[in-house]
matplotlib code that plots the C-alpha trace (Angstrom):
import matplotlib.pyplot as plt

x = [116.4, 116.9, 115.9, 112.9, 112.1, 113.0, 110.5, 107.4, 105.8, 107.2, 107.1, 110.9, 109.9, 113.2, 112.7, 114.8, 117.5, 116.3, 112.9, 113.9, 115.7, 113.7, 110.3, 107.8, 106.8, 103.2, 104.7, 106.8, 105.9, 103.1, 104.6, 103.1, 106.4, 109.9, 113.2, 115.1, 118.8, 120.3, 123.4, 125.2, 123.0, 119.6, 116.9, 115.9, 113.4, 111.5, 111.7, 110.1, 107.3, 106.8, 106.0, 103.8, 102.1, 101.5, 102.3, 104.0, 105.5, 109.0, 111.5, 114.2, 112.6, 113.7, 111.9, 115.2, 118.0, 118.9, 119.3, 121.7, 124.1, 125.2, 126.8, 125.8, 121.8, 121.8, 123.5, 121.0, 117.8, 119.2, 119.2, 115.3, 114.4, 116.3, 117.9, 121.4, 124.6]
y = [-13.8, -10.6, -12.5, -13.9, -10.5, -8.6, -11.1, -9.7, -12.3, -12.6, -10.1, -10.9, -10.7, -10.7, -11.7, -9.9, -11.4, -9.6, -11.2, -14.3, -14.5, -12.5, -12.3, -15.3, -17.2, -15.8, -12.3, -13.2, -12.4, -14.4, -15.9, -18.0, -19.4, -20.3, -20.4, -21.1, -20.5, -22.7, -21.0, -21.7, -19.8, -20.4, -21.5, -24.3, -25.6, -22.0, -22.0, -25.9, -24.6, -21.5, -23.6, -26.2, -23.1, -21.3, -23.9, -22.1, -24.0, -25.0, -25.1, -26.4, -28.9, -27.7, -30.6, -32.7, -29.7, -32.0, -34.6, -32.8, -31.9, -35.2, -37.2, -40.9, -39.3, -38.4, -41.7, -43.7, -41.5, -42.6, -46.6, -46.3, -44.6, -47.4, -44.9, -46.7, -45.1]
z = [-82.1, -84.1, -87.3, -86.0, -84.8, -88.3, -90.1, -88.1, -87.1, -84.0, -80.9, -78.7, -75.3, -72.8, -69.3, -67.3, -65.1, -61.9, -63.1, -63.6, -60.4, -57.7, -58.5, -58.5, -62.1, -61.7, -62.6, -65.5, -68.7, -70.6, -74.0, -76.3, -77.0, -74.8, -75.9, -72.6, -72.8, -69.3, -68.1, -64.7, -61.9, -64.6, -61.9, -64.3, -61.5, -61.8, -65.6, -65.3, -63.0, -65.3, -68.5, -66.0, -65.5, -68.5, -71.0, -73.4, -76.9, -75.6, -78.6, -76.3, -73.7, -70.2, -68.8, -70.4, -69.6, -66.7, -69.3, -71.4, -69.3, -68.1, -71.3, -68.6, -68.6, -72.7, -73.5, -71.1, -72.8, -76.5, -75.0, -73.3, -76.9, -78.3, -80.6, -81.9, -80.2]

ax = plt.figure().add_subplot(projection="3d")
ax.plot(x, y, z, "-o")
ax.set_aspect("equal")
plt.show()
């Protein structure tokens, strides 16, 4: 993130843990872009309804985070896109 940062094009905006956690999505931090980092205790079902809501350019899907943490889910995804495997 620092690189994209030192380049100046880009503002970092950080959302706070006690943000993420406690307060509702309406008073998170507007972004034009998400990168979403999942991490055990992430409230990936807030982060979904924050993107629903503010429809910010995802660069990592959350919408598939379920998907990629269960190897049966990714393989099944790669056989409906019919992506060899």
């Amino acid at each position: 993130l620092r690189r994209l940062e030192i380049c100046g094009d880009f503002i970092i905006v950080v959302f706070e843990q006690e943000t993420i956690l406690e307060k509702p999505i309406e008073e998170w931090p507007i972004v034009e872009l998400l990168i979403a980092f999942f991490s055990t205790g992430f409230p990936l079902d807030k982060c979904k309804q924050y993107c629903k809501l503010r429809n910010p350019v995802c660069i990592n899907n959350v919408d598939f985070q379920d998907i990629f943490r269960s190897r049966v889910a990714v393989y099944k995804k790669l056989q409906e896109w019919y992506i060899p495997c």
